[in-house]
Every structure is written in C-alpha cells, then in structure tokens.
DOZAKOL-203647 format. One record per residue (C-alpha): residue in one letter; x, y, z. Coordinates in steps of 0.001 Angstrom, whole numbers, plus 524288, in hexadecimal, padded with zeros to 5 digits. Each point is the difference from the previous one (the first is absolute). Last residue first. Example, Ala and Ser with C-alpha at 12.3 -4.5 7.8 and 13.67 -1.06 7.14 Angstrom:
2
s835667FBDC81BE4 a7FAA67F29080294 
# end
This chain:
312
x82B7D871D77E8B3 x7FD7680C3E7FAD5 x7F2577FDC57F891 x7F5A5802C080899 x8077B80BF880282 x7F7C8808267F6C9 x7F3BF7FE3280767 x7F2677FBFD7FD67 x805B67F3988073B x80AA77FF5280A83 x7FF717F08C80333 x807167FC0980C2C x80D957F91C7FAFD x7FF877F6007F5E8 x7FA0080A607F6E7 x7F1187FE757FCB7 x7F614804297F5BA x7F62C7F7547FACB x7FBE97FC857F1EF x80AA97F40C802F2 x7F6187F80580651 x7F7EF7FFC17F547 x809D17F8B47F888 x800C28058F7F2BB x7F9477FC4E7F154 x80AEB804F47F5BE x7FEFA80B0B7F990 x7F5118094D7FE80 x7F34B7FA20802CF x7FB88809B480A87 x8038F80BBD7F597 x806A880B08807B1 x7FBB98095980B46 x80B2D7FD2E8091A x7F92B7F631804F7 x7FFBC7F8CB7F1A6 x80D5C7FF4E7FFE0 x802857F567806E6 x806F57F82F7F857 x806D1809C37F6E8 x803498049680CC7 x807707F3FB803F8 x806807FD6B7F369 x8046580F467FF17 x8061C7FF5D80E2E x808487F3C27FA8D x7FDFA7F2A8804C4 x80CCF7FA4F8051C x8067F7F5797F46F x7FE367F15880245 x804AF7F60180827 x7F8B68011E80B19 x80AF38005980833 x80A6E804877F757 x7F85380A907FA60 x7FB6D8047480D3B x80C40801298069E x807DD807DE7F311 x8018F80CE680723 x7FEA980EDF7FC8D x803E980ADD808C3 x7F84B80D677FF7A x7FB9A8028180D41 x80C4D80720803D9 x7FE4480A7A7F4A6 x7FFBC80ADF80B86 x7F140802D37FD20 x7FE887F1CC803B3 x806FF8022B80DE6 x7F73680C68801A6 x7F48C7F7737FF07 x805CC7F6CF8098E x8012780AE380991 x7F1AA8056F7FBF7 x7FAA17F1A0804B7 x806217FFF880BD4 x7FC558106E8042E x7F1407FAD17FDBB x801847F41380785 x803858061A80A87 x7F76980AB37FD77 x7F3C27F658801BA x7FAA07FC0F7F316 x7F40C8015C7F722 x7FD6D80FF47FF69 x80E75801278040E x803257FAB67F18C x7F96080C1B7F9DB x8054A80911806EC x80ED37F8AA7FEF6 x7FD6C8018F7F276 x7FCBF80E227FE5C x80B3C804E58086D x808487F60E7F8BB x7FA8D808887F367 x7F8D57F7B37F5C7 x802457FF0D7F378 x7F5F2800837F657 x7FFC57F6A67F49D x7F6B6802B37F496 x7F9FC7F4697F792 x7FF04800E47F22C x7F7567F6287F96A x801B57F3737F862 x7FD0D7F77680DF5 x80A797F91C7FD76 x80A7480BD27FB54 x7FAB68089080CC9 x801827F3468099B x80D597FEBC7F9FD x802FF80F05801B6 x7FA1E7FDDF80E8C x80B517F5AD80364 x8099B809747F8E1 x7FB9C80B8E809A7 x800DC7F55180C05 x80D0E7FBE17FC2D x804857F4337FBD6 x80C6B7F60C80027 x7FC107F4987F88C x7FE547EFCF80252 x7F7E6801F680C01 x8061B7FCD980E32 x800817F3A880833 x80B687FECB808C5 x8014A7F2B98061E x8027B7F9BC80C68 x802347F1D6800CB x7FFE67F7CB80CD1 x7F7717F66E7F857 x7FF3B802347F1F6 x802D97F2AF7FCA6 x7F6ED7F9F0807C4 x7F51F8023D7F461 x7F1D58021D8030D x7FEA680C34807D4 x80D2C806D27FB1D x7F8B17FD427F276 x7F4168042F8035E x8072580BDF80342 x807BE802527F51B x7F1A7800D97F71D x7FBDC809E180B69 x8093F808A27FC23 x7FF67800357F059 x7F0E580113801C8 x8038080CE480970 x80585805B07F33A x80CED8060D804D3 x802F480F4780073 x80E548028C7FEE4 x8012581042801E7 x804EC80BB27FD22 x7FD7380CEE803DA x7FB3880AAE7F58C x7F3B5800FA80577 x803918045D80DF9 x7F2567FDC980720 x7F4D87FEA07F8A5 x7F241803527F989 x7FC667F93C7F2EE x7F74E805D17F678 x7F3CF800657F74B x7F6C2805808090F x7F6367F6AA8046D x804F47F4657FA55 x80DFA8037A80396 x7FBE98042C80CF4 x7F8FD7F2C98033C x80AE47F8907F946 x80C948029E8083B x7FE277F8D680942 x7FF507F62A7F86A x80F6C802A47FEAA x8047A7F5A9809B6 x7FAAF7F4997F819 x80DDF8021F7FAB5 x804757FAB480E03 x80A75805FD806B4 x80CBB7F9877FF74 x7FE127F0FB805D4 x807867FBF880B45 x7FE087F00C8023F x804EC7F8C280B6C x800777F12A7FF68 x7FF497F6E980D32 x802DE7F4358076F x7F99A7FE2D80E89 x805478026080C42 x7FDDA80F147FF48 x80D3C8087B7FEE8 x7FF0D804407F1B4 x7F0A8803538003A x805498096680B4A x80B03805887FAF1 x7F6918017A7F4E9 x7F59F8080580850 x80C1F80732806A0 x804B08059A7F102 x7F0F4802737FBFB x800488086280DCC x80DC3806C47FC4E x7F992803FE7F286 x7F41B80453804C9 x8050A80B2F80887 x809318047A7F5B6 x80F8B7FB2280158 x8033A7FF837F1B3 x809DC7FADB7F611 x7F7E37F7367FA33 x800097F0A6801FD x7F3577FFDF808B9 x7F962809E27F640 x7FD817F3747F89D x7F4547FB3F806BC x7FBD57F64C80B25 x7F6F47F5637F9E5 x803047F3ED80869 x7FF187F1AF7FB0F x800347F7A680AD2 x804477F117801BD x7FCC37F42280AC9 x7F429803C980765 x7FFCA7F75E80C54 x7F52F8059980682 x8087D8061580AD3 x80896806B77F6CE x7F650804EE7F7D7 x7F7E98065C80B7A x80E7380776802D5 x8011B802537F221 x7F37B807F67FF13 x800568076380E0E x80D75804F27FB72 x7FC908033F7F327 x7F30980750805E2 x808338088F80A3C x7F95580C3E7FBF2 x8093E80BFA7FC44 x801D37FFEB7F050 x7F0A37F97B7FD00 x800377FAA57F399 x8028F7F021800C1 x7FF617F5EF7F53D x805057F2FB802FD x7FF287F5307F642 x7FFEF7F146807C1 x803C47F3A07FFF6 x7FE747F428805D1 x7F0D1801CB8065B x7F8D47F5C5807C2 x7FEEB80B9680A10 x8018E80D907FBBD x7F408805097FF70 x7FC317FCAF80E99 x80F598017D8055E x7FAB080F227F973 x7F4A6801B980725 x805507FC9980BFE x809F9809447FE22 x7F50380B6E7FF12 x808ED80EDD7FBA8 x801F77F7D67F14A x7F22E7FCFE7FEC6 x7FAC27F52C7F848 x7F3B47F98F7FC52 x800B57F4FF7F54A x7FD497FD187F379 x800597F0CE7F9D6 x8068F7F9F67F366 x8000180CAC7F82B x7FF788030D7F288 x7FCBE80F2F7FFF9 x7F425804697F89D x7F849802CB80B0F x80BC780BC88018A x801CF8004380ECF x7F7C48099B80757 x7F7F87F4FF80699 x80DA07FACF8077B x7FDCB80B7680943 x80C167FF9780754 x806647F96C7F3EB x8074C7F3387FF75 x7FEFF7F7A47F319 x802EB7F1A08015C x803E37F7AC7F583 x801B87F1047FCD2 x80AAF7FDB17F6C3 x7FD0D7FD5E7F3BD x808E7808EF7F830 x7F8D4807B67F593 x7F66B8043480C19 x80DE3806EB80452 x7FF0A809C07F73B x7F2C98042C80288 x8024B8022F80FE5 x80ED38061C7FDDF x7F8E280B497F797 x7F5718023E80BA4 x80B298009180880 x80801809607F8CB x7F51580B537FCA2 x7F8817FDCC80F06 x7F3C07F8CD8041B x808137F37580234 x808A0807628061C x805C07F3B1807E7 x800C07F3847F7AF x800F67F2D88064C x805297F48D7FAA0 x7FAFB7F259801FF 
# end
C-alpha cells in the first residue's frame, strides 16, 4: 500500500493517477478526503490531520510507502508524520521539499525546508528528497488579470528562472515510490530553460495570438500584496528569494529529470499550450492536461495572485 499525502493538492493528485498504471493498492490522505478529484484512481480515502497523530498511525498503517506533501513553514507536521511512520512500520518516504534548499540563502523558509530534511534524513526508515524549481502551474495566477485586462502583474520581470512542469515532478516521484534505487537520493528538478516572467507572458501572448502587457511591480507593491496572504515573516522570506532570482542565482539548469524519466523536461510553452484555455484560450488547444496541474502551487506555502508564486 502506498499512501499519498496532498491528495487534494497539484503533486499529490498527479502521484494518485500515475500510480493507478502500477497496481499497487493506493491510499489518498486528505483532511476532507471529499475534495479530492472523483476522478482520481484510488484504492481507499482516508481522514488525516497532520496536528492529530492518531490520525495519522490511522492512515498510515498497512502502508510501505508514502509521498509527503507538507505547506505549513512553522507547524511540526513532518515531525508528527514520520514519527506515526516509524511506529507503523512504514519502510520508504518520498518528501517534496524544494530547490531553494541548495541556494545561497538563509530566508525564514529556507532554514525550515533545510530542518524538515534533516529530519526526513534522520528517521529510521529509507528515504528520497525531491526539490523542484517553482512549478509552471505557478503562473495561474496570473490568468484572472490577464483575462480581465490583458496583462500580467509581477515582481522583477527581467529575473530568471527554471520553472518545472509539476507532471515532470510527480513522474520522479512515482518512481522514488516504486523503485529502491532512488532511495537516499536527492535530486534537483528544474525546467529545461532559463525564463523570466516577461518571456513567460510573451509565450502566453504568442499562444493566445494576442498581445499581452507586463507590468512590473514595485517590492513595495509586492510585499503589499503578499502581506494580504502571509504573516511578515513569511513576507520578508519570500522577497529574499525574490531578490536572489533578480540576482541571476535562480537560473541554473540540470539534467535530473531527463535521466530519471528518461526524456527531455517539459518546456513552459508545452505546459501552457496545455492549459491555455484559463488564460482565455481555446479549451481544446493542445494536448488534453491533468486536472490537477490547472492549479497553482510552489513546494513551499503557495503565494497565488502574486508575482512570487513563481520564485522558488
């Protein structure tokens, strides 16, 4: 049995059709399992909370695997996970943690993704770590104001980045939940091209066959808007790492995913060609998408409507 946390989420929903290909038995974990996709595959649902141990030993027992998806930077839910994980004999974990881990940064979130893989690391039971880039489903947030208005509102639009198609991710981690190879592995996942968020809304512009406007924001303007979701320590964390970007240090490339799943990253014009149709494009332009993937999420807690949805 293998247990998938964030069932409800962009990753864990992915992980949950992926593995039906598999036949393994399945269990999706939600805290209200009835907002998870009907069209899912599933073995069985179950009732979770991260803050109610008991809950967890529940969901976890019978299980030999398991995909763990956490977004809250100061709870102690990784703890309470692998501690219920070690007692019910759960022999691997797959942990999304993200690639801001392996900048050259000390933010708030950063040095809390850094203790929660000390911590995966130092459970008794094997493990593989994967640190995405920020997710191309990232720039939904974008799509209300570009329908609206015809443009795209962000922070430091000339900063580069290596957004990676959250498919691409959570094809690696059925793997790392399937294959022993990949246990006490960590790897990199990041998108096949260096882009920034005024090329990412040229491509949408070319798609779409219309000219769409960019508008960058001011810091000032960004942090306002962030502070309407997050608490300022999160606020000043997520502005740190934007700064990082603007600084080119978001821009490396890597070869992870290609060797893993053995064929090249997704570009950022495959996944909006696919999913085009939110932005105000055809429905049945390109190829048919996961519906998981229409939603936007970063590894670390989500920042959508916002320009630094994307600065992972």
């Amino acid at each position: 049995m293998i247990l998938v946390t964030g069932a409800t989420g962009v990753t864990g929903a992915l992980v949950a059709r992926r593995l039906a290909t598999h036949r393994v038995p399945v269990r999706l974990m939600a805290r209200d399992p009835r907002r998870i996709d009907a069209d899912i595959p599933r073995t069985e649902t179950v009732t979770a909370d991260y803050a109610d141990p008991l809950s967890l030993r529940r969901a976890l027992r019978g299980v030999h695997a398991a995909f763990l998806v956490t977004n809250h930077p100061t709870a102690p839910h990784d703890a309470h996970f692998l501690r219920a994980a070690t007692v019910e004999g759960v022999g691997h974990v797959v942990k999304l943690s993200a690639a801001a881990v392996d900048d050259d940064i000390d933010d708030f979130l950063t040095r809390r993704q850094r203790e929660i893989e000390e911590l995966v690391r130092g459970a008794a039971l094997s493990w593989t770590v994967l640190r995405p880039r920020a997710f191309m489903s990232n720039t939904l947030a974008w799509a209300a104001g570009l329908r609206a208005e015809g443009t795209v509102d962000a922070l430091y639009g000339d900063a580069p980045n290596t957004p990676v198609d959250p498919r691409d991710v959570a094809s690696v981690a059925v793997r790392a939940l399937t294959r022993p190879e990949h246990r006490g592995k960590t790897y990199t996942l990041v998108g096949p091209e260096a882009l920034t968020a005024r090329q990412q809304t040229g491509i949408l512009g070319a798609l779409l066959g219309t000219p769409v406007i960019f508008r960058e924001r001011t810091r000032q303007e960004e942090a306002a808007v962030l502070a309407r979701r997050h608490p300022p320590h999160v606020v000043g964390a997520l502005l740190q790492r934007a700064d990082l970007q603007a600084a080119g240090k978001k821009r490396r490339t890597g070869d992870d995913l290609e060797q893993l799943t053995g064929h090249r990253p997704r570009s950022y014009h495959d996944w909006a060609s696919d999913h085009l149709h939110h932005f105000g494009g055809d429905r049945d332009s390109g190829s048919k998408p996961d519906r998981a993937s229409e939603r936007p999420t970063t590894a670390h807690p989500p920042a959508p409507n916002s320009g630094a949805a994307h600065l992972n």
